[in-house]
C-alpha distance (Angstrom), angle and dihedral (degrees) to the residues before:
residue distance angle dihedral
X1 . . .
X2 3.71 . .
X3 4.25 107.8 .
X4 3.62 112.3 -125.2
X5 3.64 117.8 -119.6
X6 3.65 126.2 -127.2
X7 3.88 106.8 -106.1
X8 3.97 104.7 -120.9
X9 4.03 116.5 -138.9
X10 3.67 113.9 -134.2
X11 3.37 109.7 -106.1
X12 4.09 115.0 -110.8
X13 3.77 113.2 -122.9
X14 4.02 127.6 172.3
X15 3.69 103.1 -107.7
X16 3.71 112.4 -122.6
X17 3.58 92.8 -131.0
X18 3.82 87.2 39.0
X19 3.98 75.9 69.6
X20 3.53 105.4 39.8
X21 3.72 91.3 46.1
X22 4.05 93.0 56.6
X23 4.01 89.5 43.4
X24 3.68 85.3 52.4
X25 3.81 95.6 50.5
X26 3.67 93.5 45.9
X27 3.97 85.7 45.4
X28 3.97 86.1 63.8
X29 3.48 99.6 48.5
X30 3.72 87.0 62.9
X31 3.72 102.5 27.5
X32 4.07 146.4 41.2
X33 3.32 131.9 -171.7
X34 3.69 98.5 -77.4
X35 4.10 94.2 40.2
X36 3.65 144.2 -90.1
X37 3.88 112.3 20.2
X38 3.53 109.7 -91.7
X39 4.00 85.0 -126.3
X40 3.42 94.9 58.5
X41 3.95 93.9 45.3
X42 3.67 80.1 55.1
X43 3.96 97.7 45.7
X44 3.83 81.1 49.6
X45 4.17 94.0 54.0
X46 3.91 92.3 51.8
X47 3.58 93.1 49.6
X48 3.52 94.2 58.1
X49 3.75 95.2 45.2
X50 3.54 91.4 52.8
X51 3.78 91.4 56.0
X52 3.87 92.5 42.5
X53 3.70 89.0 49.3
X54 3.82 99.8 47.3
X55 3.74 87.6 41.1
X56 4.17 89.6 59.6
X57 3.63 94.3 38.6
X58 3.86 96.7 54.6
X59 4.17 85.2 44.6
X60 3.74 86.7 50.8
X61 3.70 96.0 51.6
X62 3.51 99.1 55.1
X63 3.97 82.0 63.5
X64 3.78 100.6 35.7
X65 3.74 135.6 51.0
X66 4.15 118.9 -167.3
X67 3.45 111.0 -164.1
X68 3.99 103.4 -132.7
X69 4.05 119.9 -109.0
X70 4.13 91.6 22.3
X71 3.34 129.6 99.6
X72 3.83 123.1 -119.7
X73 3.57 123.5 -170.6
X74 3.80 90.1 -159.2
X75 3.72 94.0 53.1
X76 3.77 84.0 53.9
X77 3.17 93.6 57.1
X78 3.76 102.4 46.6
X79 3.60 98.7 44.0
X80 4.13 87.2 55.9
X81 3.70 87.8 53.5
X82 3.20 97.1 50.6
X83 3.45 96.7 50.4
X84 3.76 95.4 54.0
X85 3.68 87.1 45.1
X86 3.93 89.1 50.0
X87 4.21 92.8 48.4
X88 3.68 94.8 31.8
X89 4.04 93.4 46.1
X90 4.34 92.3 47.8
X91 3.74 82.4 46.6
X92 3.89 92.5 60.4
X93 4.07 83.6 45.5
X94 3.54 89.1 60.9
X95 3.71 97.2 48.5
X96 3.40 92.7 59.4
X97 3.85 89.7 48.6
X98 3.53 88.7 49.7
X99 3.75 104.5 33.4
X100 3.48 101.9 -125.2
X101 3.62 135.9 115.9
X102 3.94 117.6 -96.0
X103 3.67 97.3 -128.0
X104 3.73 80.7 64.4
X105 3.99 83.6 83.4
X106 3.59 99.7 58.5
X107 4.38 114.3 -73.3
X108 3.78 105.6 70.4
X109 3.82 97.4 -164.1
X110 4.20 83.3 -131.5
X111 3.44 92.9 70.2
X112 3.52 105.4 44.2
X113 3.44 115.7 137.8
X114 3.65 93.3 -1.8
X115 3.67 136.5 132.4
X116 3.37 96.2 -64.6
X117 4.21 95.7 60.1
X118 3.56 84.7 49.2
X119 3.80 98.7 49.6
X120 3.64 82.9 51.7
X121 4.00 102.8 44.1
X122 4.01 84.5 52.0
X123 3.53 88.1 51.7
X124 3.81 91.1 49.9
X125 3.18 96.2 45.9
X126 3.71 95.8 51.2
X127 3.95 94.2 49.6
X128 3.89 93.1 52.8
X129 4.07 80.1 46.3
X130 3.56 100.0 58.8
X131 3.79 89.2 34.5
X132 3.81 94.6 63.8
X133 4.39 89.2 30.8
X134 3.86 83.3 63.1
X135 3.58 98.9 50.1
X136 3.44 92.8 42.3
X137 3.75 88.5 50.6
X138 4.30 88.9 56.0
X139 3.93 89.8 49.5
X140 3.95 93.0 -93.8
X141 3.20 105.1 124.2
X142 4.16 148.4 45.8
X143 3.84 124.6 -174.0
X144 3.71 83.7 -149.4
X145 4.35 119.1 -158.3
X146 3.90 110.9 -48.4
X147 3.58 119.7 -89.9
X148 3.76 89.1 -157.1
X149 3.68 133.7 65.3
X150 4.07 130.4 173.3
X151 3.11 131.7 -15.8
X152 3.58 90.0 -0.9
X153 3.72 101.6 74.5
X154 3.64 87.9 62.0
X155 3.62 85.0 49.6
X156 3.33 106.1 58.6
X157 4.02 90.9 32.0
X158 3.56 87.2 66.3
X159 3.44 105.8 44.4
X160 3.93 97.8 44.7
X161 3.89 80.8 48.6
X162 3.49 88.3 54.5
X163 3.77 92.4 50.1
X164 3.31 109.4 46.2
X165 3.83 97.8 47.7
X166 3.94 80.8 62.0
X167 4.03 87.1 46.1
X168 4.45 80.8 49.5
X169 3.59 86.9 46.7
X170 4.19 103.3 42.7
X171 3.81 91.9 42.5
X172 3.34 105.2 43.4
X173 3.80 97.9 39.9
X174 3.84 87.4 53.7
X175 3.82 99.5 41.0
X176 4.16 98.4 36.4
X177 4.32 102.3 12.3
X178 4.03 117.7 72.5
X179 4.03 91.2 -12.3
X180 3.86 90.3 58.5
X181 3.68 91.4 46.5
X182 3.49 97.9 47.3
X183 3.90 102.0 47.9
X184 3.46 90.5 40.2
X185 3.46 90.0 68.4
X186 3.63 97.5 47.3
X187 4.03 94.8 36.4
X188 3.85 108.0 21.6
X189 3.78 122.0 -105.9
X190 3.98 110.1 -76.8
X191 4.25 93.6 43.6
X192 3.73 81.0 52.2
X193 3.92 88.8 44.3
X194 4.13 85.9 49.4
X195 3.23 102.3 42.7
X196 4.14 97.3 43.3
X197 3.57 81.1 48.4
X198 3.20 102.3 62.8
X199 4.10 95.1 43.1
X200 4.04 82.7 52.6
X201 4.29 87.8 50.1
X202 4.11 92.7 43.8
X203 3.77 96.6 46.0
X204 4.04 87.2 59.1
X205 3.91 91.2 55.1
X206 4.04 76.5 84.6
X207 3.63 97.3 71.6
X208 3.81 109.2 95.5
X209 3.72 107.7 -113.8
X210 3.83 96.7 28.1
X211 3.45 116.5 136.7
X212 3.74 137.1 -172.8
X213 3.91 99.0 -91.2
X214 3.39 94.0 52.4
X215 3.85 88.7 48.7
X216 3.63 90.1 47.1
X217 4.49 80.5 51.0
X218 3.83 87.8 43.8
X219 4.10 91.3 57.2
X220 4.33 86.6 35.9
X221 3.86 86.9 63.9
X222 3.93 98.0 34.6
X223 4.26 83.7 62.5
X224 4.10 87.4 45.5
X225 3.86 90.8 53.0
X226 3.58 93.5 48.8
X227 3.49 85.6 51.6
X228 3.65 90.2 54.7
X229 4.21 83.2 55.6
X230 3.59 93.4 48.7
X231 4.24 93.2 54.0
X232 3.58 98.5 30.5
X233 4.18 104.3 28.4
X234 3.72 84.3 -143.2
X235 3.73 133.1 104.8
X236 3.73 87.3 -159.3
X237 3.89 92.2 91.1
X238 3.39 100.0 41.4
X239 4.24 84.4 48.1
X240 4.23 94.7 50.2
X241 4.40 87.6 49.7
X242 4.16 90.0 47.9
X243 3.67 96.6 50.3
X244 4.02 100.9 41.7
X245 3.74 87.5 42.4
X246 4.10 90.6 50.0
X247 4.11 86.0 43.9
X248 3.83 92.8 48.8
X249 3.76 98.3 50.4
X250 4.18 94.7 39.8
X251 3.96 97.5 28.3
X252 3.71 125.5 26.3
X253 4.26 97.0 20.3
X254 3.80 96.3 25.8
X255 3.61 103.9 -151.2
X256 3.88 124.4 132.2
X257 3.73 122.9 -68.8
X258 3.53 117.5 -151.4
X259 3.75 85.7 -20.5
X260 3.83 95.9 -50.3
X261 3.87 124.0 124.5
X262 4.03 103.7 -171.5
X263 3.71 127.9 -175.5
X264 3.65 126.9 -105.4
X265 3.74 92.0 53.1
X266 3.86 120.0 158.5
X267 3.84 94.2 -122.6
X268 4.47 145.6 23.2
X269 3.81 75.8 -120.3
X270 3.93 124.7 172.0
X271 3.55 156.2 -153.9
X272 3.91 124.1 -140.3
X273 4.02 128.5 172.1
X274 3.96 138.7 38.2
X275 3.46 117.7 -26.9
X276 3.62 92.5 -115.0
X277 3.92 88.4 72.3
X278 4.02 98.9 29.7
X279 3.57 102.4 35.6
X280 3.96 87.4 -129.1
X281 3.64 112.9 -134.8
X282 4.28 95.7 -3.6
X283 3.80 95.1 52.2
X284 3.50 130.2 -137.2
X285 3.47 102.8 -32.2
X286 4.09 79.2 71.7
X287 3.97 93.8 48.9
X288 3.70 118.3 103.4
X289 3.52 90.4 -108.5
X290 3.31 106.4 65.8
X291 3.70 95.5 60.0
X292 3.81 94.8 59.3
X293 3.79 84.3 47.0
X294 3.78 88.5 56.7
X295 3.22 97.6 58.6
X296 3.86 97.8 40.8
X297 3.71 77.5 63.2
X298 3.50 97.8 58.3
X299 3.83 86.4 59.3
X300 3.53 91.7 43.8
X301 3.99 87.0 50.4
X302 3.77 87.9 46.6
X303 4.04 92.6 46.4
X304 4.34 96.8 45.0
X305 4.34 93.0 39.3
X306 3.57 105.1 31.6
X307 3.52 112.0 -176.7
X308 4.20 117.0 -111.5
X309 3.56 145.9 163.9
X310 3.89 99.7 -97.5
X311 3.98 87.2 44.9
X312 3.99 94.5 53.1
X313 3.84 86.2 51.1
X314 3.71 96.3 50.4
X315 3.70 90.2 44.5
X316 4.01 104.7 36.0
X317 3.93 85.5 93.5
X318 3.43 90.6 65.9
X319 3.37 122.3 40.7
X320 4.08 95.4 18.4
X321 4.00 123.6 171.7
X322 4.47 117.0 -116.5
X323 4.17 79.7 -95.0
X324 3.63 92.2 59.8
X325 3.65 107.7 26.8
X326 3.61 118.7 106.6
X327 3.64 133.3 -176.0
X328 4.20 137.7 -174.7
X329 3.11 95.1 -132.8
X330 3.78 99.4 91.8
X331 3.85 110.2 131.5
């Protein structure tokens, strides 16, 4: 009688490609063809922002003391630099990482301050201009008596110059610099444009006396200034039209920006009429007006940087689409 055998059980062994097949599935969470997901470069930027901006602010309150629920011009001021420092500073981190140079995100140090800022801060200024000249024209708005005299118009004109190129520089750097490189690569320009948009629109819902139009104006003008990337492959436009428009509505017309009424203001001005002319509470980035000047700029935009062959080339380092964007960091 023939002994039966004891049936042997194949032995389990991790498959080699079992292996190679996981490594390669992790290796495409992190990576693409060209190198480190352009989410993860970006996920990399914030954190080192954060930790150069919480490493200035605790340095900056051992030598400064706000005193809670007033306002302080000089805290203003500080925590704008700090937060262009913060997002310009990780940026130059990155370019290291990367090996490319940091004007490559938007503020090539050459042109800083050049024709370009000024091109835009005269078209800033003129928009917030004609903004405030048509309300005024429908009954909407006074200049009022001045709430300045002397030397301290030049002052204040000055320092709220001073501040708000820094609010320019800190807000668009972070909104349409290294973030609007990066996710351009992974996403394509104008869902990058949307999206940062959007972030740039929702972080103003802060401001006390924002509303929802003047959100909805906030994210109209975030798209224009990306625009002004796309033709020009410079922030430095989009940086000159920010501050003057910021000085003309707190300085020179005195009217609310974003909902904020600040001291040293040129005039006791004031807004009079429907919202849909004043703005109400925002200001006149909220009033109908506005919008149709927005996109009258976009043609304008269109008309002054029209956008040709030798232009693309000079910019496509820049602001690149997911087929063209490369990176060093492939493993």
């Amino acid at each position: 009688m023939e002994q039966d055998r004891p049936i042997e059980e194949p032995s389990i062994q991790p498959s080699a490609d079992t292996s190679n097949n996981f490594s390669h599935g992790l290796s495409k969470i992190f990576f693409n063809a060209q190198g480190l997901r352009a989410g993860w470069r970006l996920l990399l930027y914030v954190v080192i922002m954060v930790v150069f901006f919480l490493g200035l602010k605790m340095l900056w309150m051992q030598f400064y003391r706000s005193t809670p629920g007033k306002f302080s011009f000089e805290g203003l001021l500080y925590s704008e630099m700090i937060g262009f420092v913060s997002a310009f500073g990780a940026a130059v981190v990155m370019s290291f990482i990367e090996h490319r140079p940091v004007g490559s995100y938007g503020l090539p140090v050459h042109q800083a301050f050049g024709k370009l800022f000024w091109q835009g801060f005269l078209l800033g200024f003129l928009e917030i201009s004609a903004v405030v000249g048509l309300i005024y024209a429908f009954g909407g708005y006074s200049f009022g008596p001045l709430a300045l005299h002397g030397a301290q118009v030049a002052h204040w004109a000055v320092l709220w110059l001073l501040c708000l190129i820094f609010v320019g520089l800190f807000e668009e750097f972070l909104f349409r610099g290294y973030s609007l490189f990066t996710l351009s690569s992974g996403v394509g320009f104008w869902p990058a444009a949307v999206l940062l948009s959007l972030l740039f629109a929702g972080v103003h819902l802060q401001n006390s006396g924002e509303g929802l139009v003047g959100v909805a104006g906030v994210f109209v003008v975030g798209l224009l200034w990306c625009f002004t990337v796309r033709r020009t492959g410079s922030l430095w436009l989009a940086v000159g039209m920010h501050a003057a428009f910021d000085f003309g509505e707190t300085f020179f017309y005195s009217v609310p920006d974003s909902g904020m009424v600040l001291p040293g203001h040129l005039s006791d001005a004031t807004l009079h009429g429907p919202k849909w002319l004043t703005g109400g509470t925002v200001g006149p980035e909220a009033s109908v007006f506005d919008f149709i000047l927005l996109f009258i700029l976009f043609y304008v935009i269109h008309r002054l940087y029209p956008a040709n062959r030798s232009l693309q080339q000079a910019t496509t380092s820049v602001y690149r689409t997911n087929s063209e964007a490369n990176t060093n960091f492939t493993p």
